[in-house]
ROSE-4610 file (N, C-alpha, C; in Angstrom, 1 decimal, always signed):
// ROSE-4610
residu = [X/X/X/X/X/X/X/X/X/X/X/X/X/X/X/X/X/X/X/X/X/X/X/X/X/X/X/X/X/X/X/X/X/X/X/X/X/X/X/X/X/X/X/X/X/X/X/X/X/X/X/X/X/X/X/X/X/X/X/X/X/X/X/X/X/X/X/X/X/X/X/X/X/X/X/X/X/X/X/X/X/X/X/X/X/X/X/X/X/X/X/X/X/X/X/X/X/X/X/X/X/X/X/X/X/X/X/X/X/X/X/X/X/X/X/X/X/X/X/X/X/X/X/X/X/X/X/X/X/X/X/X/X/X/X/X/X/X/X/X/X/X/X/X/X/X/X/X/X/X/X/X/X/X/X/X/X/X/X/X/X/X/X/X/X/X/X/X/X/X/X/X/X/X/X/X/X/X/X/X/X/X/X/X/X/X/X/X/X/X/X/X/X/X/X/X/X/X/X/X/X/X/X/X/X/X/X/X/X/X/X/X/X/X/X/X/X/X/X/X/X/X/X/X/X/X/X/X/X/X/X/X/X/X/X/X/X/X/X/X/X/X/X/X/X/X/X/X/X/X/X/X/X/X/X/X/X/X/X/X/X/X/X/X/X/X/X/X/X/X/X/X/X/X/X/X/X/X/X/X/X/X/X/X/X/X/X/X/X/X/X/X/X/X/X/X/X/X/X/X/X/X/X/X/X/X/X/X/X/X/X/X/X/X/X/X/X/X/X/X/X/X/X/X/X/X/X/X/X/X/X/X/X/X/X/X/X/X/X/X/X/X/X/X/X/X/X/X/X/X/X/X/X/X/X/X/X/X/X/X/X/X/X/X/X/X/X/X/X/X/X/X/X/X/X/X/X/X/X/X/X/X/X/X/X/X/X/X/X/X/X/X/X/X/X/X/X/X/X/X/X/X/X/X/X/X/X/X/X/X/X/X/X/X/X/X/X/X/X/X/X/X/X/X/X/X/X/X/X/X/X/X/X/X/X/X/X/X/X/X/X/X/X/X/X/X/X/X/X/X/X/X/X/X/X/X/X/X/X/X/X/X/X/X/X/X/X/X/X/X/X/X/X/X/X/X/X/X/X/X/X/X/X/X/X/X/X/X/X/X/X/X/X/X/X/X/X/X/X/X/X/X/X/X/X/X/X/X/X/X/X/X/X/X/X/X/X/X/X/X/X/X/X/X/X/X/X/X/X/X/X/X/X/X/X/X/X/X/X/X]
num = [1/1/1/2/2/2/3/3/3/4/4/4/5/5/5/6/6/6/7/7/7/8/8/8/9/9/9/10/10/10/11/11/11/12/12/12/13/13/13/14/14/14/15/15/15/16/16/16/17/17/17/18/18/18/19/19/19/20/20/20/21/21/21/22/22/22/23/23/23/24/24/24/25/25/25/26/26/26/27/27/27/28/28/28/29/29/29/30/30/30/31/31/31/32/32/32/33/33/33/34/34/34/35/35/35/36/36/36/37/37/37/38/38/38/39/39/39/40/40/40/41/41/41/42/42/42/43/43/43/44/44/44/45/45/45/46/46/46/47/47/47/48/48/48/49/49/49/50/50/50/51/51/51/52/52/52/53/53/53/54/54/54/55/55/55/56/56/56/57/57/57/58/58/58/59/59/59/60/60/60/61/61/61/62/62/62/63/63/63/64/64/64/65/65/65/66/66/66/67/67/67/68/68/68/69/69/69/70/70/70/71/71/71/72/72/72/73/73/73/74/74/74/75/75/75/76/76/76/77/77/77/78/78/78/79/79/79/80/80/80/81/81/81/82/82/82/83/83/83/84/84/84/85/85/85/86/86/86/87/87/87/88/88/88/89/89/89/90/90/90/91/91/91/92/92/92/93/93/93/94/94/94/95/95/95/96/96/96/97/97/97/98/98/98/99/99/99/100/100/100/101/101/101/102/102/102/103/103/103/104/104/104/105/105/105/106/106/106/107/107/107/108/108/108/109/109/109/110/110/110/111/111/111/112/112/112/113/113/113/114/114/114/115/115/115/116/116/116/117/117/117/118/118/118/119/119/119/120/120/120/121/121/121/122/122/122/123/123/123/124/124/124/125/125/125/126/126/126/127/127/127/128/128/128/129/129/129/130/130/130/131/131/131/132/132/132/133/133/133/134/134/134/135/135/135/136/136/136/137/137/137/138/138/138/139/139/139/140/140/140/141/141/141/142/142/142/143/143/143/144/144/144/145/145/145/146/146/146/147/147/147/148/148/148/149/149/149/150/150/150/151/151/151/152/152/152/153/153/153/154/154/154/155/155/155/156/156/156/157/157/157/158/158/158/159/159/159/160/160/160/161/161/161/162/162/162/163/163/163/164/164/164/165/165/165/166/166/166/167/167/167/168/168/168/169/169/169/170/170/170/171/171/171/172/172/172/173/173/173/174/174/174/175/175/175/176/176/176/177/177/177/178/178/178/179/179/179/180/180/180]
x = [+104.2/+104.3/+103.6/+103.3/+102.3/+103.0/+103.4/+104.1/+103.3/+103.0/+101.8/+102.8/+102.4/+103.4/+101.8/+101.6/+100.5/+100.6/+99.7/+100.2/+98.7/+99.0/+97.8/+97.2/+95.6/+94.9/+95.1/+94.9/+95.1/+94.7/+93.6/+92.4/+92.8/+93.5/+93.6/+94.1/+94.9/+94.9/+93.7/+92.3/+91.5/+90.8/+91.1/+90.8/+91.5/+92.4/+93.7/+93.1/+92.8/+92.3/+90.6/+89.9/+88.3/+89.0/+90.2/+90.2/+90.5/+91.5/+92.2/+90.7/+90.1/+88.5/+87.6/+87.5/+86.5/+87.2/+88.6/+89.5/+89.1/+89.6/+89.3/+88.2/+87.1/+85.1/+85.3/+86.0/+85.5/+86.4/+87.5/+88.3/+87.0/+86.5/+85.7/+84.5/+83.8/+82.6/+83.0/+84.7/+84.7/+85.0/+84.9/+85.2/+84.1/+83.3/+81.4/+80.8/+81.7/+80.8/+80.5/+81.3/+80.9/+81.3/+82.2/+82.3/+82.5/+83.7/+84.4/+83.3/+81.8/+81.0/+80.4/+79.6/+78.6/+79.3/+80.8/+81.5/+82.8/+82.4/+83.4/+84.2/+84.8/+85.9/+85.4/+84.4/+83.8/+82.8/+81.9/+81.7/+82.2/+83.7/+84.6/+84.4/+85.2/+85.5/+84.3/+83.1/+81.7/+81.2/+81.3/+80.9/+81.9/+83.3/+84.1/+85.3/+84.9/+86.1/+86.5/+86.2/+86.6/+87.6/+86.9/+87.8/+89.0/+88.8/+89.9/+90.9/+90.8/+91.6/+93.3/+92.3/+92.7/+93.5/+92.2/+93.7/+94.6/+94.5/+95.6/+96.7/+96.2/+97.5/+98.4/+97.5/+98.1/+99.1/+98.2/+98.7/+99.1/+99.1/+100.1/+99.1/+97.5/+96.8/+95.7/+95.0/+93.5/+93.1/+92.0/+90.7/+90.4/+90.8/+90.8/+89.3/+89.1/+87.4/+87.2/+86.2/+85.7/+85.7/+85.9/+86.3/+87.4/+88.3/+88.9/+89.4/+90.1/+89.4/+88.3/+87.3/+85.7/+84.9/+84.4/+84.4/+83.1/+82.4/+80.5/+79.9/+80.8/+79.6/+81.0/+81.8/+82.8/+81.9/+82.5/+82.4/+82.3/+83.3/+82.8/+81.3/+81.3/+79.9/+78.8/+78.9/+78.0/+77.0/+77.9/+77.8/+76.8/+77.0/+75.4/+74.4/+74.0/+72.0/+71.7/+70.5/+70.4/+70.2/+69.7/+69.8/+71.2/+71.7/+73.6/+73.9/+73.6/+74.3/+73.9/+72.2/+71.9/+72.4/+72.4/+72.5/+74.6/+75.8/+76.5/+76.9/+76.2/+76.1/+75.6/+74.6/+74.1/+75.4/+75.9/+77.0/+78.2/+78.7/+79.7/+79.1/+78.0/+77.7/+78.1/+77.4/+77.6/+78.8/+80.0/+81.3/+81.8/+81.3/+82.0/+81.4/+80.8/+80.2/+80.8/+80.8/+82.2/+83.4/+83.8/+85.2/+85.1/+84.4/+84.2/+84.3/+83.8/+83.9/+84.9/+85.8/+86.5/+88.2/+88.6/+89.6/+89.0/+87.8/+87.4/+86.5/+86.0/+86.0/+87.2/+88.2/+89.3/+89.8/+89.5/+90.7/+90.0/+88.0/+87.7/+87.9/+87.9/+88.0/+89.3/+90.4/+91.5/+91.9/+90.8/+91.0/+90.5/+89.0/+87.9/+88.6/+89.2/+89.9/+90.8/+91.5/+92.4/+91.8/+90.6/+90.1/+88.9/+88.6/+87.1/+87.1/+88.2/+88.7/+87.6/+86.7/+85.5/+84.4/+83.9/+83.0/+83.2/+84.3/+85.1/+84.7/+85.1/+85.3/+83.4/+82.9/+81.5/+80.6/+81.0/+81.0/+81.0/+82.5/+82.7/+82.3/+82.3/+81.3/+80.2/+79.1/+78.2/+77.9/+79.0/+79.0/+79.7/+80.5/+80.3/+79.0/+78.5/+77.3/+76.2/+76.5/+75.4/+75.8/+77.3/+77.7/+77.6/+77.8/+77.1/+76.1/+74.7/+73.4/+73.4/+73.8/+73.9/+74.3/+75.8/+75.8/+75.3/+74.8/+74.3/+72.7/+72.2/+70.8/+71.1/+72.0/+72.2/+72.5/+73.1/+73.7/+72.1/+71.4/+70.3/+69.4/+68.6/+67.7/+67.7/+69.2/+69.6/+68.9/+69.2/+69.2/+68.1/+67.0/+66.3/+66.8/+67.2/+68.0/+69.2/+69.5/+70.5/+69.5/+68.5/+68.1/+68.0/+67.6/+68.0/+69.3/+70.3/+71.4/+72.4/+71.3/+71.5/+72.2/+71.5/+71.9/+73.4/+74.1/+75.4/+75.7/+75.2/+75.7/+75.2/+74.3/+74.6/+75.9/+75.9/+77.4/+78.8/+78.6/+79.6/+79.3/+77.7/+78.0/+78.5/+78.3/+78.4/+80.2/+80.9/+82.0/+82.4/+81.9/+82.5/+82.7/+81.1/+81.5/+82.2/+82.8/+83.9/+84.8/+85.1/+86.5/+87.0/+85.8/+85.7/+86.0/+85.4/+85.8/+86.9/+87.3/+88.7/+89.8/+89.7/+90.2/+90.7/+89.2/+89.5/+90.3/+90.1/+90.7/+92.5/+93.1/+94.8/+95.1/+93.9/+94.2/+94.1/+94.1/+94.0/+92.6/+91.4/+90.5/+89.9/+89.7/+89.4/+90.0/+91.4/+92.5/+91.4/+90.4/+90.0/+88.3/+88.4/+87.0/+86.7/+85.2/+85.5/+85.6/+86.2/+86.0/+84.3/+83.2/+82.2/+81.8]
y = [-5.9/-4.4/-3.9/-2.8/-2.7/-0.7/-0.8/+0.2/+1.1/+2.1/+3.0/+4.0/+4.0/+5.4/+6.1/+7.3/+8.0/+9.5/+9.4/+10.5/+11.4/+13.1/+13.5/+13.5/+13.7/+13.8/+15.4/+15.6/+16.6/+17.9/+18.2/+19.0/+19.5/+18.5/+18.3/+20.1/+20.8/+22.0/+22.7/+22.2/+23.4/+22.5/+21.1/+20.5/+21.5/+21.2/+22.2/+23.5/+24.3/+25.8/+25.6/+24.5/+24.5/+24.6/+23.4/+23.4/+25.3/+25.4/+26.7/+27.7/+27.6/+28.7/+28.1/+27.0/+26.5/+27.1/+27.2/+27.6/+29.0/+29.9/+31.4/+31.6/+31.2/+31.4/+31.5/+30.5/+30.0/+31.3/+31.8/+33.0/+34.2/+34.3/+35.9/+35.3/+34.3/+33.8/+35.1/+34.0/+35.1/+36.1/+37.1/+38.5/+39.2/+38.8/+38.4/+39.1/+37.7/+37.5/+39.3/+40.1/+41.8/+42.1/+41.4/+41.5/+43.1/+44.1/+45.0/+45.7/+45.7/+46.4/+46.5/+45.5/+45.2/+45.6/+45.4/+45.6/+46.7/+47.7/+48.6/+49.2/+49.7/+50.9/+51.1/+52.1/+53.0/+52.0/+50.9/+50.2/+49.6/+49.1/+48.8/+49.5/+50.8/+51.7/+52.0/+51.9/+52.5/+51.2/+49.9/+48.4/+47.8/+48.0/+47.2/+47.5/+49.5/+50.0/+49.3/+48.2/+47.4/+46.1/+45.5/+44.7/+45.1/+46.3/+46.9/+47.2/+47.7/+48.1/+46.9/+45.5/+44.5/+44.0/+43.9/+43.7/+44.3/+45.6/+46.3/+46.4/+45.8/+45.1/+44.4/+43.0/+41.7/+42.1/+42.8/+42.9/+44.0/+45.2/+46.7/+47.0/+46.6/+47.5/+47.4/+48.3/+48.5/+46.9/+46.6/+45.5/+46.3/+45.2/+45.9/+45.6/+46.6/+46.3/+45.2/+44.8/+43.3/+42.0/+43.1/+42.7/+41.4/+41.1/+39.9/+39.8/+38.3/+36.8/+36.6/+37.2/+36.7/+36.1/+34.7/+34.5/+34.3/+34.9/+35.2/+34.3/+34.1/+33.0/+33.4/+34.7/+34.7/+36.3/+36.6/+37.8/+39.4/+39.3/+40.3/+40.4/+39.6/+39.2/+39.1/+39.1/+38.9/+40.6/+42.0/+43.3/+43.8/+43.1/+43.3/+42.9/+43.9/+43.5/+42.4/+41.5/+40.6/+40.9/+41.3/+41.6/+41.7/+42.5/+42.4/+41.2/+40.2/+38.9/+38.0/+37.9/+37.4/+36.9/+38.8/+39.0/+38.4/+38.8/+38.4/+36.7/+35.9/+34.6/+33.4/+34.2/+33.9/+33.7/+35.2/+35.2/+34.5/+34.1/+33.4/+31.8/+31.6/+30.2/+29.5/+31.0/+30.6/+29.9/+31.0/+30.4/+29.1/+29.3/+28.3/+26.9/+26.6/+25.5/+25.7/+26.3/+26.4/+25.5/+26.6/+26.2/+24.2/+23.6/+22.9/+21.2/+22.0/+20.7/+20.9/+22.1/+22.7/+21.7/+20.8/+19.8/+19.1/+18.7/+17.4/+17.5/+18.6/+18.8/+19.2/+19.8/+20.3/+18.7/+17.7/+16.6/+15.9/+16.0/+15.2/+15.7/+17.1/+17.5/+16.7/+17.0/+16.4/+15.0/+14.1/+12.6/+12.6/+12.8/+13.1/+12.9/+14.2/+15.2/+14.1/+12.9/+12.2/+11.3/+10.9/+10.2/+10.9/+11.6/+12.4/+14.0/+14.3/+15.9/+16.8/+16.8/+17.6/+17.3/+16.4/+16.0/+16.8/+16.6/+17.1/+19.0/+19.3/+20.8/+21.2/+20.6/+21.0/+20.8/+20.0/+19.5/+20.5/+21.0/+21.7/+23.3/+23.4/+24.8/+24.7/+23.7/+23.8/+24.0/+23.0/+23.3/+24.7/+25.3/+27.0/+27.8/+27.8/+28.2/+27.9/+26.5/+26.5/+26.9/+26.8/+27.2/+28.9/+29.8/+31.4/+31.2/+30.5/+30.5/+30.5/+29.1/+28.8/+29.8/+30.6/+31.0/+32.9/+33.3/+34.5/+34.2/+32.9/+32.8/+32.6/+32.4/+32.5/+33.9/+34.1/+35.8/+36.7/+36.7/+37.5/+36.9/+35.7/+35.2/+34.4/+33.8/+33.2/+31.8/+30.5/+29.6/+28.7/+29.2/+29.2/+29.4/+30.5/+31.3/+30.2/+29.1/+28.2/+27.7/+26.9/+26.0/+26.4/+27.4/+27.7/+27.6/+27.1/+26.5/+25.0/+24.6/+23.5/+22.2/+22.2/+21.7/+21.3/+22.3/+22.3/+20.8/+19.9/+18.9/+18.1/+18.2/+17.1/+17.2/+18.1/+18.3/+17.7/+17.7/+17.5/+15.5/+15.2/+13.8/+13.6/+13.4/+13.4/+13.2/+14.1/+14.2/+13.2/+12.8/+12.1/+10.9/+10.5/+9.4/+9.0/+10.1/+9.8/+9.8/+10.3/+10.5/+8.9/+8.1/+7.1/+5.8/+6.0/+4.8/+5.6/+6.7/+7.1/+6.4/+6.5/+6.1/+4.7/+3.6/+2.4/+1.7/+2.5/+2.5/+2.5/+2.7/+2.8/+1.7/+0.2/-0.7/-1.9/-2.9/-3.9/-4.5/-4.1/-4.4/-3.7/-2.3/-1.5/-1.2/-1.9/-1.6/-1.1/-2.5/-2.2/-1.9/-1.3/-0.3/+0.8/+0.7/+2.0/+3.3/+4.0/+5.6/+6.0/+6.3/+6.4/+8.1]
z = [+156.6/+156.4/+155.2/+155.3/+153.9/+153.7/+152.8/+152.0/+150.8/+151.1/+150.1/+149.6/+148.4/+147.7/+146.9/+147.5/+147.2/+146.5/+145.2/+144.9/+144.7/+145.4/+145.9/+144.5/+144.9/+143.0/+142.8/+141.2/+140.5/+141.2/+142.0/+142.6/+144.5/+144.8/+146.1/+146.5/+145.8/+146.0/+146.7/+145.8/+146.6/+147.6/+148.1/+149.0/+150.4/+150.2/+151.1/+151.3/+150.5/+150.2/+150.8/+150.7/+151.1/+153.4/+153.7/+154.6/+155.8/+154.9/+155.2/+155.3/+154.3/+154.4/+155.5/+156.1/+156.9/+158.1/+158.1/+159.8/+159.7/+158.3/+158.4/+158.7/+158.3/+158.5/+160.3/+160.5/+162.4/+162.6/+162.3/+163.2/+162.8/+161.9/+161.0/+162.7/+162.6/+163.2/+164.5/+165.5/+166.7/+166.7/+165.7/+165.1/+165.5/+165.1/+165.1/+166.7/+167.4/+168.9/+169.5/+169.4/+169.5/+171.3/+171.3/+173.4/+173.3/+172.0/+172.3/+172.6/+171.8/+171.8/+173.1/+173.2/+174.6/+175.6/+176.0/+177.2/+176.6/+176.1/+176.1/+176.7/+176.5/+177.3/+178.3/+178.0/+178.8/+180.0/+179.2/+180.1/+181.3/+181.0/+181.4/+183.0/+182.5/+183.8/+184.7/+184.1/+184.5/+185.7/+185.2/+186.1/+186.5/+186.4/+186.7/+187.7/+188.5/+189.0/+190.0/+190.8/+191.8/+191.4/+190.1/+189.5/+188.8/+188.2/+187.3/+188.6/+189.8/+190.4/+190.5/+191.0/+191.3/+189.9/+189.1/+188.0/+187.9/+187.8/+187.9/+188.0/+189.3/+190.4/+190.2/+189.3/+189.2/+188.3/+186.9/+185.5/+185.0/+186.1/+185.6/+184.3/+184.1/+182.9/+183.5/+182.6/+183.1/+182.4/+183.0/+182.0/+180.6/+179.8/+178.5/+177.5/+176.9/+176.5/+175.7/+176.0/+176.1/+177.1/+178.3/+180.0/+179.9/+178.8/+179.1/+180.7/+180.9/+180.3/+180.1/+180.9/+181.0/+179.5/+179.6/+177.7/+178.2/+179.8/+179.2/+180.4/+181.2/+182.1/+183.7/+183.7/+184.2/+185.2/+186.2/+186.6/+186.1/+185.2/+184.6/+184.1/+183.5/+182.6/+183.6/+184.8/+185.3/+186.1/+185.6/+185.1/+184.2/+182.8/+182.0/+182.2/+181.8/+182.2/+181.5/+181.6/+180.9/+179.7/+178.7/+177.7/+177.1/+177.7/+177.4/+177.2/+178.5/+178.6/+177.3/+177.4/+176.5/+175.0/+174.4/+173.4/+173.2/+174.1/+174.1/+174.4/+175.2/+175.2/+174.1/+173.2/+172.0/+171.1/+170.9/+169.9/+170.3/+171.3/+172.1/+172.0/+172.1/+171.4/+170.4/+169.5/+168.4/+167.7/+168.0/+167.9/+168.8/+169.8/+170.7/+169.7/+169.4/+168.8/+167.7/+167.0/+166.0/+165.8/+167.1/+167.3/+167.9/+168.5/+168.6/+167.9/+166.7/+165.3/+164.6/+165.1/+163.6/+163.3/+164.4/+163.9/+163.6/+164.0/+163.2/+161.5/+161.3/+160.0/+159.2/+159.8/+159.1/+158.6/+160.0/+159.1/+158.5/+158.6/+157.8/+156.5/+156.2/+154.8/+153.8/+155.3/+153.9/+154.0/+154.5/+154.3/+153.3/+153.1/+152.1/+150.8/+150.7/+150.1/+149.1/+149.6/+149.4/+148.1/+148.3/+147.3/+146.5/+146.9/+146.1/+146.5/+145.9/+145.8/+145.4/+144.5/+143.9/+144.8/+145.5/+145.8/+147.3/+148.2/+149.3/+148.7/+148.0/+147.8/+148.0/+147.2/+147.2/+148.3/+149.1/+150.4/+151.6/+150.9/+152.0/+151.7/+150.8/+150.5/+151.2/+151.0/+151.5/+153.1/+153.5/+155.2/+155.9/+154.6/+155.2/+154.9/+154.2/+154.0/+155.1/+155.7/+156.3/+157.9/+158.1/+159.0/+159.3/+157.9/+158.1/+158.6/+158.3/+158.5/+159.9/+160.4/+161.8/+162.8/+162.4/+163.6/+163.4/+161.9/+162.1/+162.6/+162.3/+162.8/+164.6/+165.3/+166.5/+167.0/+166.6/+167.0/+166.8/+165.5/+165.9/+166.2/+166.6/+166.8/+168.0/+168.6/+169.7/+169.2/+170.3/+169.9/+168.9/+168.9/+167.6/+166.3/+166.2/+165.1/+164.4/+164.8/+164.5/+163.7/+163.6/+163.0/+161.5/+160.8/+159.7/+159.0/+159.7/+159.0/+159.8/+160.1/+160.7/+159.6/+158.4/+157.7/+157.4/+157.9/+157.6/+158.2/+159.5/+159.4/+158.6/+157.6/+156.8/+155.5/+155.3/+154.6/+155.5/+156.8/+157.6/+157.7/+157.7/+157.6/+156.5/+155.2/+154.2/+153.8/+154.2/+154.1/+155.4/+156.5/+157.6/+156.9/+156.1/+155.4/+154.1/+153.6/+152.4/+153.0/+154.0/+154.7/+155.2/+155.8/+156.3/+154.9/+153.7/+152.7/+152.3/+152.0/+151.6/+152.7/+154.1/+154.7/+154.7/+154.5/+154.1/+152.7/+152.1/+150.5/+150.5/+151.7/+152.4/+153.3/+153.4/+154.4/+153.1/+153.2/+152.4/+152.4/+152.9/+153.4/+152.3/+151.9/+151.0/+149.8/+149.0/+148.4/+147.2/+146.6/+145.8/+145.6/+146.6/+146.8/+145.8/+145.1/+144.0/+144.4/+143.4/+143.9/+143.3/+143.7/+143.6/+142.5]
């Protein structure tokens, strides 16, 4: 049986605080995606009086703007012109890819986090930063538009791999592994 008494390092605060900012960036991202806009109110009632009826029905409300459920590849969605879709499927990428990595950076951060707290914080600055780039280079430039903040995964390798010798640094294989 192997028994660890761990005490977090001094810093690990803004390790906790870098992860909490990477979850808020990904909620602001689908703030972003703009469904209320492209499929408004008014759109709503204008393309959708057949389906609004029906919902109606199910759900006692009109379709509410931003045609929910539809998240872009649904029937409603299939109402905007292409350009609408486009421009709406871009931004819905964007996040969806987001949302995608975001428990597995959140836990790489606070494994990271465990043994190399400053290194982890800077880390993960950088992979919001490049994560803005990414997904405002998608939203206006569509999938090209990403590559200018693509970088962000290397901040995300970077941290996969401290997370990974921090990790080992808690087995007896790694006990006395340096902190770098």
């Amino acid at each position: 049986k192997m028994s660890v008494t761990y005490t977090l390092p001094e810093n690990y605060g803004f390790v906790m605080a870098g992860a909490v900012a990477v979850t808020f960036h990904c909620m602001v991202q689908g703030s972003k995606v703009g469904r209320e806009v492209i499929m408004s109110k008014e759109w709503v009632e204008k393309n959708l009086k057949e389906e609004n009826k029906m919902f109606k029905e199910k759900y006692g409300m009109d379709i509410p703007k931003g045609a929910y459920p539809d998240m872009g590849d649904g029937r409603h969605c299939a109402k905007l012109s292409y350009k609408e879709w486009l421009e709406y499927a871009s931004c819905q990428r964007a996040h969806g890819n987001y949302v995608e990595g975001l428990t597995g950076i959140v836990l790489t951060i606070l494994v990271s986090g465990l043994n190399f707290p400053m290194w982890t914080v800077t880390n993960t600055i950088a992979y919001i930063v490049g994560r803005e780039l990414y997904c405002g280079g998608y939203r206006k430039k569509g999938p090209a538009g990403r590559l200018r903040g693509i970088w962000f995964m290397l901040a995300m390798l970077l941290l996969v791999g401290s997370a990974f010798v921090s990790s080992l640094r808690f087995t007896t294989l790694g006990a006395d592994l340096p902190i770098f």
